[in-house]
Backbone as CSV, one residue per row, in Angstrom:
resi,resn,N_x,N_y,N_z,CA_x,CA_y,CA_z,C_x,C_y,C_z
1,UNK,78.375,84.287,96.841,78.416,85.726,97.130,79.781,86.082,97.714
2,UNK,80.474,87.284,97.133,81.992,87.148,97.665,81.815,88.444,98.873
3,UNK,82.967,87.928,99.618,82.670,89.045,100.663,82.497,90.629,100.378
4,UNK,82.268,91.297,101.085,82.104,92.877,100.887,83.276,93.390,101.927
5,UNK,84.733,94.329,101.097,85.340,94.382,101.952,85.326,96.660,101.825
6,UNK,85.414,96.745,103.132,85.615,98.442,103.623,86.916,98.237,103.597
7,UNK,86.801,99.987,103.578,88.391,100.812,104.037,88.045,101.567,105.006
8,UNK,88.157,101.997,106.462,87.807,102.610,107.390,88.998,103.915,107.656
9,UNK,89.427,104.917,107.501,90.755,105.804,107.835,90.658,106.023,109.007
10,UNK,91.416,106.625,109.139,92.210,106.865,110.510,91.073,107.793,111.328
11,UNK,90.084,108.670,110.374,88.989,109.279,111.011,87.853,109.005,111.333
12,UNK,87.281,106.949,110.650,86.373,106.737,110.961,85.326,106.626,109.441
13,UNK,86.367,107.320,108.851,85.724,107.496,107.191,85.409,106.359,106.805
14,UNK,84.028,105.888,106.333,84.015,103.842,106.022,83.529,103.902,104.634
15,UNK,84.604,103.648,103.421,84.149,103.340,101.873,84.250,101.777,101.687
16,UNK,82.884,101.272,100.875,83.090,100.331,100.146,83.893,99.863,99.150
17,UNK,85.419,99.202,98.770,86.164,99.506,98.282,85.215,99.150,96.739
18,UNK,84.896,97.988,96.857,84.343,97.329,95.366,83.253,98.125,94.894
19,UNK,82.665,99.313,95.688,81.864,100.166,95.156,82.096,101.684,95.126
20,UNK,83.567,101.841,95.101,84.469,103.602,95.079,84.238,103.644,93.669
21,UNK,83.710,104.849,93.393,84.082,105.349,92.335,85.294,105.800,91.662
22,UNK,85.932,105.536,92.307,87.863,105.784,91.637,88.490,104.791,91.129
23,UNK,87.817,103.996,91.698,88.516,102.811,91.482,87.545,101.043,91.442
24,UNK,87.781,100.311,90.813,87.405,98.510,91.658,87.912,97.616,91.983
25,UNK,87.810,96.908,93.061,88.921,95.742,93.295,89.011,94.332,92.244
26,UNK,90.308,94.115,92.045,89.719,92.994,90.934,90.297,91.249,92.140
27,UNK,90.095,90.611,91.274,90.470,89.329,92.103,91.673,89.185,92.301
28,UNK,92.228,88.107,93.316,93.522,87.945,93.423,93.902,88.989,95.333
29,UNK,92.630,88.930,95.868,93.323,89.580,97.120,93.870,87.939,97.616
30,UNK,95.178,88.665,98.955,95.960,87.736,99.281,96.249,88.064,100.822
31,UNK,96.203,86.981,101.903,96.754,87.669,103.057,95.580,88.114,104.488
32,UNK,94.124,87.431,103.911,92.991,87.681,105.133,92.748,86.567,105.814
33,UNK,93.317,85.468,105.362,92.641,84.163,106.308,94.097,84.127,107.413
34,UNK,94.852,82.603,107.368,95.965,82.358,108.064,96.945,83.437,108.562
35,UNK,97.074,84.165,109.301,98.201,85.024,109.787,99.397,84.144,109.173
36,UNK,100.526,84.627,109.255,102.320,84.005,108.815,102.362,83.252,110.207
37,UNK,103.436,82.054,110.479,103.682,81.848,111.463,104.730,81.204,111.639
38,UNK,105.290,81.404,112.658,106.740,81.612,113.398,106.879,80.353,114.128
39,UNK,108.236,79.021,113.691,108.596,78.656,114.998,109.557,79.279,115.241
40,UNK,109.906,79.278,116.805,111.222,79.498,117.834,111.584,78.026,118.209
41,UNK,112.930,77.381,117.722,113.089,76.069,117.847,114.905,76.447,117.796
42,UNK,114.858,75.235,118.660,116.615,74.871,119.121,117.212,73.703,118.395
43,UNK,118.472,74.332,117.989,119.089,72.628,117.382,119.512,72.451,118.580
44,UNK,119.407,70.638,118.503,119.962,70.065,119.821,121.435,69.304,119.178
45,UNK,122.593,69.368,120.015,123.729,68.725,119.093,123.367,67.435,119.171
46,UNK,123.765,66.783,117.544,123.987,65.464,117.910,122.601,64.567,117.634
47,UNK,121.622,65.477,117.264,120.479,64.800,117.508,119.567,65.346,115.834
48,UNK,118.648,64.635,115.491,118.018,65.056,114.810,116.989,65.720,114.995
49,UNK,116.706,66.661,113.891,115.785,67.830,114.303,116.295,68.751,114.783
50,UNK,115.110,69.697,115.562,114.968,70.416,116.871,113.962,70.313,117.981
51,UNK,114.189,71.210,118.928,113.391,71.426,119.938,112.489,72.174,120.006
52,UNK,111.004,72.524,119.496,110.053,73.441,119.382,110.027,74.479,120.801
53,UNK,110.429,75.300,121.125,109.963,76.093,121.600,108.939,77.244,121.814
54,UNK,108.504,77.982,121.288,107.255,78.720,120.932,106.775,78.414,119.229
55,UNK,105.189,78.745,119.344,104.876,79.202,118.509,104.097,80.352,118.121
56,UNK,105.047,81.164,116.993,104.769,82.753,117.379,103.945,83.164,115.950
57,UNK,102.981,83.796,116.483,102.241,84.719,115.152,102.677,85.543,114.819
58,UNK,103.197,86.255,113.719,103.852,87.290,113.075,102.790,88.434,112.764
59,UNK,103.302,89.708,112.665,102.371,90.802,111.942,102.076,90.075,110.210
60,UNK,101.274,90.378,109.754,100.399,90.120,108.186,100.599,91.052,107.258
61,UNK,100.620,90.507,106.120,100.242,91.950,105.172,99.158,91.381,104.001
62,UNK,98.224,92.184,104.074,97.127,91.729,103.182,96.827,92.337,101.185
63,UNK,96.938,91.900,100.559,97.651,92.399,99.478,95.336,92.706,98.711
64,UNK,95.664,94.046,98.403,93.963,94.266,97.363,94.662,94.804,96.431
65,UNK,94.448,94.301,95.085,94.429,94.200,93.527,93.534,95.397,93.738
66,UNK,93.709,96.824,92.845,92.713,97.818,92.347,93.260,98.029,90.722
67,UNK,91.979,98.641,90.219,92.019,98.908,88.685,91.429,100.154,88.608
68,UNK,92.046,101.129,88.506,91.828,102.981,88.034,91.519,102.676,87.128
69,UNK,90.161,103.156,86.575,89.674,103.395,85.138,89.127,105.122,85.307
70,UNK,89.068,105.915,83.921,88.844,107.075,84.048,88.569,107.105,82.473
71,UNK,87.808,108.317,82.131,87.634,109.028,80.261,88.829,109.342,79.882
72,UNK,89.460,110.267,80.644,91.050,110.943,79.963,91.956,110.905,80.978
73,UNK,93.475,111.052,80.751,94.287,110.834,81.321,93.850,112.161,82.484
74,UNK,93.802,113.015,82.194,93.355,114.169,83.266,92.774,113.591,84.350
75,UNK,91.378,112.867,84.101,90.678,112.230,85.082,91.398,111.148,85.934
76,UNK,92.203,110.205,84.915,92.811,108.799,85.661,94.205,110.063,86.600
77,UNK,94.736,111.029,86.390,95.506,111.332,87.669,95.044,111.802,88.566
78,UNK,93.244,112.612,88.337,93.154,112.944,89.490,92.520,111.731,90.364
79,UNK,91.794,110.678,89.765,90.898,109.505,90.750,92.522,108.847,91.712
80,UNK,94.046,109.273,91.049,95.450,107.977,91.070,95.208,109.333,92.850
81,UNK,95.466,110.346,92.537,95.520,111.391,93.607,94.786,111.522,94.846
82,UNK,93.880,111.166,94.456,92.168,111.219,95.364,92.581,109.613,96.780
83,UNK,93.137,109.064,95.283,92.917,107.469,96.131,94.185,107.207,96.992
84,UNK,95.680,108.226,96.388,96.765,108.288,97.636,96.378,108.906,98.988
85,UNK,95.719,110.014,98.644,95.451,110.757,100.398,94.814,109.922,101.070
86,UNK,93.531,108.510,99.749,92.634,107.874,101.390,93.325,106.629,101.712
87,UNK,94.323,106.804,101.305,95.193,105.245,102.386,96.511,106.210,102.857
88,UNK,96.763,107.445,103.060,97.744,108.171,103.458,97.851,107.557,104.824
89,UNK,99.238,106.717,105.301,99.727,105.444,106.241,100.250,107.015,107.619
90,UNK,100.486,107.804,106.760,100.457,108.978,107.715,100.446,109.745,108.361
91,UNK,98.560,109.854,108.497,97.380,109.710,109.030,97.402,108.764,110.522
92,UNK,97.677,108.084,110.367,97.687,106.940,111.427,96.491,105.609,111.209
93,UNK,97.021,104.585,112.025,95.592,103.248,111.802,94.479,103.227,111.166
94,UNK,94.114,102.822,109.980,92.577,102.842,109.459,92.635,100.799,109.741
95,UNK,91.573,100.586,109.152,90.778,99.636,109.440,90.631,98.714,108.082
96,UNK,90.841,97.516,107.336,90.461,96.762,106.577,88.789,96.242,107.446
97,UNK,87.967,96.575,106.627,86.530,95.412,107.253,86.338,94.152,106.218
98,UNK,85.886,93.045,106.710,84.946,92.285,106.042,83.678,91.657,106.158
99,UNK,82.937,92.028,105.334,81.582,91.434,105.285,81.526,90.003,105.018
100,UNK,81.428,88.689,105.972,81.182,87.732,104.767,79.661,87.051,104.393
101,UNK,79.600,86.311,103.744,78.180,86.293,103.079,77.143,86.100,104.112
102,UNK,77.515,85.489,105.531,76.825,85.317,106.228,76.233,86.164,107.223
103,UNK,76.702,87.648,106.752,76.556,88.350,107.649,77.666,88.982,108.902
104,UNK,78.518,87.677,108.953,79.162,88.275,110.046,79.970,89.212,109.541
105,UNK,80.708,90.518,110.732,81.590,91.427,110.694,82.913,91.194,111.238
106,UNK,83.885,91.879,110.372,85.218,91.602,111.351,86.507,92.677,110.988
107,UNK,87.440,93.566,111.754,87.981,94.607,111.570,89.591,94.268,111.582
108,UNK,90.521,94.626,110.706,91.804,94.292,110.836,92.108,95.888,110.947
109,UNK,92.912,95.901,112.071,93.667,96.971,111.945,94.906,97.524,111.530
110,UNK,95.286,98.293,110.024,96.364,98.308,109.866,96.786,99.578,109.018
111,UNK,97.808,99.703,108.017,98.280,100.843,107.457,98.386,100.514,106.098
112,UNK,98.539,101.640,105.004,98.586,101.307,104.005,100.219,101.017,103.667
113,UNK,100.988,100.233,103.419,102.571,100.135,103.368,103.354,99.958,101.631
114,UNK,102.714,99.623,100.972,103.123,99.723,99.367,102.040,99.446,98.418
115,UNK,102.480,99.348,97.256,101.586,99.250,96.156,100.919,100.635,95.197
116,UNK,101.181,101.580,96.022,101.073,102.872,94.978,101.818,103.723,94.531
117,UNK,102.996,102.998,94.423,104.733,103.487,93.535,104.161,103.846,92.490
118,UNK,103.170,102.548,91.701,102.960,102.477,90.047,103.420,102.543,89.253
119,UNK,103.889,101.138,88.697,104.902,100.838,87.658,103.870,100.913,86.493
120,UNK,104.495,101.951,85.944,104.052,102.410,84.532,104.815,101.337,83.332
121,UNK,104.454,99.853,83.204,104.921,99.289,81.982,103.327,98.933,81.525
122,UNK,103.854,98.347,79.837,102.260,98.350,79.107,101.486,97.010,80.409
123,UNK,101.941,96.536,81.319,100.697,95.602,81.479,100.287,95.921,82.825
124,UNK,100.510,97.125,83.149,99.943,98.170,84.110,99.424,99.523,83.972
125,UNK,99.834,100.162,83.215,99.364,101.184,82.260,98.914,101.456,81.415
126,UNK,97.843,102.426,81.274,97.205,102.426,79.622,96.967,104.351,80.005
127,UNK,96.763,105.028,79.352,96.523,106.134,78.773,95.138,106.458,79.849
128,UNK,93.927,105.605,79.884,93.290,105.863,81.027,92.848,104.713,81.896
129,UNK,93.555,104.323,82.204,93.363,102.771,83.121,94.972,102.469,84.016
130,UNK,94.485,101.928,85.082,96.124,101.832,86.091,95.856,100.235,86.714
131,UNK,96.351,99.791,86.755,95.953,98.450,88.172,97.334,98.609,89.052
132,UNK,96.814,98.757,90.529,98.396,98.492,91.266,97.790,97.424,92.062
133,UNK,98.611,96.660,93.418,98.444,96.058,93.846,98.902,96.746,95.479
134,UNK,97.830,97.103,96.207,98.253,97.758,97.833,98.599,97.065,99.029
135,UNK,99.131,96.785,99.193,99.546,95.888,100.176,99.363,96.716,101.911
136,UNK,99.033,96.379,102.508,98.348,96.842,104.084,99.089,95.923,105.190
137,UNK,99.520,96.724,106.049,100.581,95.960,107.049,99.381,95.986,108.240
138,UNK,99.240,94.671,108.709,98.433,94.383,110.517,99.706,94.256,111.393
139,UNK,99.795,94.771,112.064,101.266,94.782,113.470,100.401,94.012,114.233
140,UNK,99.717,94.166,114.345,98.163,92.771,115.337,97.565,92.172,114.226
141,UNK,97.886,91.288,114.117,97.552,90.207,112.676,96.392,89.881,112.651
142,UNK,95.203,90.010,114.134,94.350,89.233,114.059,92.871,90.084,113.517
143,UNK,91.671,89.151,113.645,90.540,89.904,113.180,89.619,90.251,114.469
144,UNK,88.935,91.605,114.727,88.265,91.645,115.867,86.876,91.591,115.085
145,UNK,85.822,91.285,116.049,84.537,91.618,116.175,84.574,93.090,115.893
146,UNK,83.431,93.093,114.855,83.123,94.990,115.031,81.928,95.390,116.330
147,UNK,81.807,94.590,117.233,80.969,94.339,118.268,81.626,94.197,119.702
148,UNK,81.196,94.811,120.974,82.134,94.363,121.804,80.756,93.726,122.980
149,UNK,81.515,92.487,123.398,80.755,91.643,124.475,80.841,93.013,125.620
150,UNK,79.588,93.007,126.169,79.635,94.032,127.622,78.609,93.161,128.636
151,UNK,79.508,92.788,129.301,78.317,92.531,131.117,78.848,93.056,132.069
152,UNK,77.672,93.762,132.824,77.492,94.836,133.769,76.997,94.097,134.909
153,UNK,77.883,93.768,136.022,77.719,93.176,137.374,77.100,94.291,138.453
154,UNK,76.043,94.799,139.437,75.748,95.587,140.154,74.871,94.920,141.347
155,UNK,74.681,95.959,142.154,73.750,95.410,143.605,72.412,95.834,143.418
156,UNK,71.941,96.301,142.360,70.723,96.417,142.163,69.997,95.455,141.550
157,UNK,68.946,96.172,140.273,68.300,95.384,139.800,69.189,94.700,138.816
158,UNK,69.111,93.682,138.491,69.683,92.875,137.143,69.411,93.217,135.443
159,UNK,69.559,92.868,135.172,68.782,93.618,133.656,70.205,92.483,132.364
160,UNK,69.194,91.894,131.628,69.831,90.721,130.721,71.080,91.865,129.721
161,UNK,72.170,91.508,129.422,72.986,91.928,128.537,73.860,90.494,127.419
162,UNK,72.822,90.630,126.408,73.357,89.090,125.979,74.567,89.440,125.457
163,UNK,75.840,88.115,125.362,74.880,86.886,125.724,75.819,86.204,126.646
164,UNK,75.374,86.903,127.810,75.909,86.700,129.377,74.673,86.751,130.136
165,UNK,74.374,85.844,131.033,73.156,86.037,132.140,73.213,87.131,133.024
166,UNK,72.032,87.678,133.802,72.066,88.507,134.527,72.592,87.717,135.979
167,UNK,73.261,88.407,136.355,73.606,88.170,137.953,73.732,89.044,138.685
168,UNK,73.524,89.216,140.541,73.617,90.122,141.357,74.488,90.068,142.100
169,UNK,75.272,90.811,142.880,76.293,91.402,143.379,76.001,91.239,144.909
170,UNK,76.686,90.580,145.755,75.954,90.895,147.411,76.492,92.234,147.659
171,UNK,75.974,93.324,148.757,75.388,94.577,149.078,77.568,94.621,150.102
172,UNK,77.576,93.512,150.816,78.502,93.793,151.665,80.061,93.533,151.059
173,UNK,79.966,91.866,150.826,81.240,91.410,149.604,80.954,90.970,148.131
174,UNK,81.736,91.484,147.154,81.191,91.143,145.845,81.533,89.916,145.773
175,UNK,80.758,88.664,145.439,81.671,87.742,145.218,80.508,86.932,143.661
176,UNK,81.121,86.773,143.121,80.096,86.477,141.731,81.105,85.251,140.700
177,UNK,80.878,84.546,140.677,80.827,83.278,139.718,80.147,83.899,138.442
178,UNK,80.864,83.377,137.356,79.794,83.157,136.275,81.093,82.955,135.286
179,UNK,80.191,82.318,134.235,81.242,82.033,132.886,80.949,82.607,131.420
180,UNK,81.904,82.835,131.109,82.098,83.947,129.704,82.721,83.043,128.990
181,UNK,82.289,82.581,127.753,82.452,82.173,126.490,83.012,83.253,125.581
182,UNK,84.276,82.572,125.109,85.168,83.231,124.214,84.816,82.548,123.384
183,UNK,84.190,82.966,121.849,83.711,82.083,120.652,84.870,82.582,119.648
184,UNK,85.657,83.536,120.432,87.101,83.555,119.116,87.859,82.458,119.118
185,UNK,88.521,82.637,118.153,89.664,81.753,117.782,91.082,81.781,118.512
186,UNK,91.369,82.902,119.023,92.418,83.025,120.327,92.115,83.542,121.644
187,UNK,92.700,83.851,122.354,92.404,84.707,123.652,92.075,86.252,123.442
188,UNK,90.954,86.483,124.210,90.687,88.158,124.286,91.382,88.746,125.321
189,UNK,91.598,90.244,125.228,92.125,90.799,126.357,90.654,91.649,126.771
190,UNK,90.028,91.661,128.231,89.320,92.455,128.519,89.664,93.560,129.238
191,UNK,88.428,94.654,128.970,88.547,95.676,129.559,87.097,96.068,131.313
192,UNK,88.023,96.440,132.244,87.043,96.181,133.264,86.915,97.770,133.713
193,UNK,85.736,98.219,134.183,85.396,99.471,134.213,85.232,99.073,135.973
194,UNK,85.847,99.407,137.222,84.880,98.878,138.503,85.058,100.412,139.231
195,UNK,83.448,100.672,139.744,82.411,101.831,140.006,82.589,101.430,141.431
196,UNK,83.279,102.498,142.263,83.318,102.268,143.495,81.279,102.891,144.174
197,UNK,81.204,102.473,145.460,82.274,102.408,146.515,82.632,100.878,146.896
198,UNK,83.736,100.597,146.991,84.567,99.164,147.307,86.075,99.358,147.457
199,UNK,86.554,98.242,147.535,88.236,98.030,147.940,88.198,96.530,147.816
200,UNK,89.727,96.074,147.866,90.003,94.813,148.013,89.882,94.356,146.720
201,UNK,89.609,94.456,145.574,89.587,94.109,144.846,89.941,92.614,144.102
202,UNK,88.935,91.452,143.577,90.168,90.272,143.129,88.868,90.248,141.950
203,UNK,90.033,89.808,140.621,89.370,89.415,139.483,90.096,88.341,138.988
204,UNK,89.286,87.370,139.262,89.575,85.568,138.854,89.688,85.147,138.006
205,UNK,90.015,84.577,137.342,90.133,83.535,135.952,90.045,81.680,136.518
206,UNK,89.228,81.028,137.176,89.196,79.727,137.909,89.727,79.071,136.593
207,UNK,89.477,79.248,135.847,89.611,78.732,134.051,91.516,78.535,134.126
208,UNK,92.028,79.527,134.202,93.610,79.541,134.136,94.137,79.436,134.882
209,UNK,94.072,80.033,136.182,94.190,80.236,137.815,94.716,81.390,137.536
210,UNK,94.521,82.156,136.873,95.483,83.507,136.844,94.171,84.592,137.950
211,UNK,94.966,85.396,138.302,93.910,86.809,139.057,94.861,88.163,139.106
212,UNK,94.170,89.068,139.133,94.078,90.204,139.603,93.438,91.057,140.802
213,UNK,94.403,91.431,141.568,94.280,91.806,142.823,94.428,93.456,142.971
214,UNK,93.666,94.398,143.302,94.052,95.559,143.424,93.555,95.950,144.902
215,UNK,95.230,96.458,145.702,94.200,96.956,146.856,94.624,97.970,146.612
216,UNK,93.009,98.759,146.404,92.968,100.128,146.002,91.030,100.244,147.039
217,UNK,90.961,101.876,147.484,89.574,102.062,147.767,89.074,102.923,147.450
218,UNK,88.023,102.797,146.577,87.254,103.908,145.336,85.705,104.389,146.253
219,UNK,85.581,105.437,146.454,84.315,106.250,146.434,83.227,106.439,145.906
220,UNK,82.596,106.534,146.455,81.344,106.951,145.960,81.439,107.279,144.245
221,UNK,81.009,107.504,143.275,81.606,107.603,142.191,82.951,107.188,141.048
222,UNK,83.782,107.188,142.210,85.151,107.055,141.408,85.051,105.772,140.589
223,UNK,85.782,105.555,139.490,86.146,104.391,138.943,87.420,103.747,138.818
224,UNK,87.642,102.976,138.496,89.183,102.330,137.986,88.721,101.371,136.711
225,UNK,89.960,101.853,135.864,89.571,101.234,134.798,90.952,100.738,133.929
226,UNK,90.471,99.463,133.741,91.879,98.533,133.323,91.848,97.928,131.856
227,UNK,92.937,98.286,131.711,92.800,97.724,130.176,94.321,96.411,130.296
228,UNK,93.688,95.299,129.612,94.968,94.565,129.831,95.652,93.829,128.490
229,UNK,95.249,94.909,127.220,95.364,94.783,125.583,97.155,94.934,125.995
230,UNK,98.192,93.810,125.365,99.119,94.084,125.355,99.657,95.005,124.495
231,UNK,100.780,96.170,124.846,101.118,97.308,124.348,100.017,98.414,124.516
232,UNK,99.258,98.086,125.478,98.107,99.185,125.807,97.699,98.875,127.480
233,UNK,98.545,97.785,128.180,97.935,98.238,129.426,97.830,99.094,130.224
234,UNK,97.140,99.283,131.177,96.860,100.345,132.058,95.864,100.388,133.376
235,UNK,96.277,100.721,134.404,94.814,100.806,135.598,94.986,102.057,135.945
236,UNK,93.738,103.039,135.563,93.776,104.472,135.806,92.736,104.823,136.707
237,UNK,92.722,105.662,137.622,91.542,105.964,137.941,90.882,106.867,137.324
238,UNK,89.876,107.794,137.346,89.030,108.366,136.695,89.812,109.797,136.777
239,UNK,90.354,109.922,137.827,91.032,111.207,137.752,92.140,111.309,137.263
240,UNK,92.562,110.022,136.472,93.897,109.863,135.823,94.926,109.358,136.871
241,UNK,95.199,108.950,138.358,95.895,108.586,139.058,96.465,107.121,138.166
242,UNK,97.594,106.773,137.992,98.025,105.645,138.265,97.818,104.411,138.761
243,UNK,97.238,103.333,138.810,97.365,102.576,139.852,98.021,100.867,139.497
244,UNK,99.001,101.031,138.278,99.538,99.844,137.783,100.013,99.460,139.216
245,UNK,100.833,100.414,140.189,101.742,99.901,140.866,100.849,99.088,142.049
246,UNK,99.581,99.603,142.046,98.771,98.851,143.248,98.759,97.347,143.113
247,UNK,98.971,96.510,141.935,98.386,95.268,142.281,99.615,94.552,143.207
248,UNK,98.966,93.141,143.533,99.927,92.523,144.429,100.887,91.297,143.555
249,UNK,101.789,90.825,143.843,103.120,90.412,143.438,102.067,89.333,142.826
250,UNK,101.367,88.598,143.075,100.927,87.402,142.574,99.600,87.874,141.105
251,UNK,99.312,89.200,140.961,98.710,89.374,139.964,99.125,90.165,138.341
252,UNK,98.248,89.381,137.018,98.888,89.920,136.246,97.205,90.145,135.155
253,UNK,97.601,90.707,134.667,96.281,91.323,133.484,95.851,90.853,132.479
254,UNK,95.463,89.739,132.713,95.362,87.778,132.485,94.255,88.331,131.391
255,UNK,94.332,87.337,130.322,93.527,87.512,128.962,92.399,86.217,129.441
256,UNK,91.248,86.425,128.650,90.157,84.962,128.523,90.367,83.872,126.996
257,UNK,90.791,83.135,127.629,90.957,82.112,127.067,90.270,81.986,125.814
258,UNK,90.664,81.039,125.018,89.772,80.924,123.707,88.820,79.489,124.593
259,UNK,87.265,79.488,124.216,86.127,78.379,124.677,85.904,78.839,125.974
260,UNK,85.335,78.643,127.136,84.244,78.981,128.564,85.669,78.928,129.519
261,UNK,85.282,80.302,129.726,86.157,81.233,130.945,85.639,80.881,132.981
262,UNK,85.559,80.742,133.438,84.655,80.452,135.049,85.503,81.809,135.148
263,UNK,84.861,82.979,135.972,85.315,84.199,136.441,84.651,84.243,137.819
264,UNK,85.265,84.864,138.579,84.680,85.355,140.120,85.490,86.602,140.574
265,UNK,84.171,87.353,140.801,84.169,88.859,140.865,84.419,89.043,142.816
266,UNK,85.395,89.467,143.679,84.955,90.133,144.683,85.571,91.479,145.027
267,UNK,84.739,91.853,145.951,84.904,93.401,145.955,84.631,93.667,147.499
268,UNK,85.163,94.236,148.192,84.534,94.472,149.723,84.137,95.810,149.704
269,UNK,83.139,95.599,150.825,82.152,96.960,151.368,81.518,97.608,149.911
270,UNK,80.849,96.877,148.955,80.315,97.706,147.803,78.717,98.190,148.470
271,UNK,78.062,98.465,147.579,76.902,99.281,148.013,75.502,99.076,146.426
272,UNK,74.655,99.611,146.648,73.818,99.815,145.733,74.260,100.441,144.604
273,UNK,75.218,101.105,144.602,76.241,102.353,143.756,77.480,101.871,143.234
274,UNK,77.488,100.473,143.724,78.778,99.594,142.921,78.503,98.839,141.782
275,UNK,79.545,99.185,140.377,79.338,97.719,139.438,80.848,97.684,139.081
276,UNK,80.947,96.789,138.250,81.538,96.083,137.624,81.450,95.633,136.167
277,UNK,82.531,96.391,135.338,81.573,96.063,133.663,82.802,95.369,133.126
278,UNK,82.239,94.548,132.488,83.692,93.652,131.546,83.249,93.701,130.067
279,UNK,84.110,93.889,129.710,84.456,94.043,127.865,85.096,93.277,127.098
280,UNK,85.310,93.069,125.975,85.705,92.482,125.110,85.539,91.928,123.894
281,UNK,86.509,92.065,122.587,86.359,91.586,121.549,86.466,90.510,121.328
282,UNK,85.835,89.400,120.522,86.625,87.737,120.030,87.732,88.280,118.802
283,UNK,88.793,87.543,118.886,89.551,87.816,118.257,89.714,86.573,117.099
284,UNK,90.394,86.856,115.984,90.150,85.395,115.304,91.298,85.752,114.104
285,UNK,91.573,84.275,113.920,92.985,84.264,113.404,92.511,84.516,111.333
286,UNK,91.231,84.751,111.135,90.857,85.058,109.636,89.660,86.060,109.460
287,UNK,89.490,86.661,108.366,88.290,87.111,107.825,87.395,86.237,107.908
């Protein structure tokens, strides 16, 4: 069974490509498994070889084979027309999806970047038939979950959010252990939502030794909410305040590891009215 792949636009619009009526995909897509990859390496004089220094993942481009068929040429320009506006790069970010046979889901995010010039020679053209080849640029090469992990830490009742255990929050200092399994293939960046009333803030990684420290003190209601997606970080409060500049010299907006994370949550002076929500996609280096 071959996968089932979407086109998602920039509005959320989700077509089955292999089942558009404008068009069908034929075989020969290229560019969904392995990202490209980059060494950064030093010649050393005098010596053979080099010196590996990083190894870097590059942006992707994923290449889908389509075949315009139509009755009359009238029809094959308007389906060639129909099908430029829904990859119009534009627009802004749409979405490659894939279905694979097993069910699972997974979202590349990217743009449409060539392939609908259309070279009109006989073994691309016919009177009512076109094949081009579209090529789609990922600037984030990787594949997300169309699903996002959510556990909700509080001083109340507990309540299961798989597939993380329930745990409780003490009333005076937050202090909470527990471990989060990254089943992607690289590191996730999470997103933390924390529901005052509290201060003091530390969010652990025992896994890396990395943390995050905010001394900041939230109210009754207020939130702070951090995103630590590179080229998207941010700690805002709810009223839009700023608060990148709050953390302390020793903290940074530390990603979860790829395999079992150990995290520890504390928080001072929280209340019945305090949580703590963590987010995140698995990220993975294929369809």
């Amino acid at each position: 069974m071959a996968d089932k792949i979407y086109w998602i636009d920039s509005n959320g619009n989700e077509q089955q490509l292999s089942l558009h009526p404008n068009f069908s995909v034929l075989k020969g897509m290229n560019g969904r498994f392995m990202p490209p990859i980059s060494f950064v390496e030093d010649e050393v004089p005098f010596q053979h070889g080099s010196r590996l220094r990083n190894v870097k993942v590059k942006a992707r481009d994923v290449d889908i084979p389509l075949l315009i068929q139509a009755d009359s040429e009238v029809n094959l320009r308007r389906k060639v027309r129909e099908s430029l506006r829904m990859f119009n790069p534009l627009n802004g970010d749409g979405k490659l999806k894939s279905i694979a046979p097993d069910g699972s889901q997974r979202e590349l995010t990217c743009r449409y970047s060539m392939g609908f010039e259309g070279l009109e020679d006989s073994d691309n053209k016919g009177y009512t038939w076109q094949t081009l080849v579209l090529v789609f640029r990922a600037f984030d090469p990787y594949w997300y979950d169309t699903s996002t992990n959510v556990k909700t830490f509080n001083t109340g009742e507990t309540a299961t959010f798989f597939p993380f255990f329930p745990l409780r929050l003490s009333s005076s200092t937050v202090f909470t252990d527990t471990t989060i399994d990254n089943q992607g293939d690289v590191e996730a960046w999470p997103e933390w939502i924390i529901k005052g009333p509290g201060e003091n803030i530390y969010l652990r990684n025992l896994t890396t030794g990395q943390l995050l420290n905010l001394n900041i003190s939230l109210a009754v209601g207020e939130t702070a909410t951090i995103v630590t997606k590179p080229f998207e970080k941010s700690i805002k409060k709810n009223d839009g305040t700023n608060l990148y500049g709050e953390q302390s010299e020793e903290s940074s907006l530390w990603a979860l590891r790829e395999g079992k994370n150990n995290i520890r949550i504390e928080m001072s002076n929280a209340t019945e009215n305090s949580s703590v929500q963590l987010s995140y996609k698995n990220r993975y280096l294929g369809a």
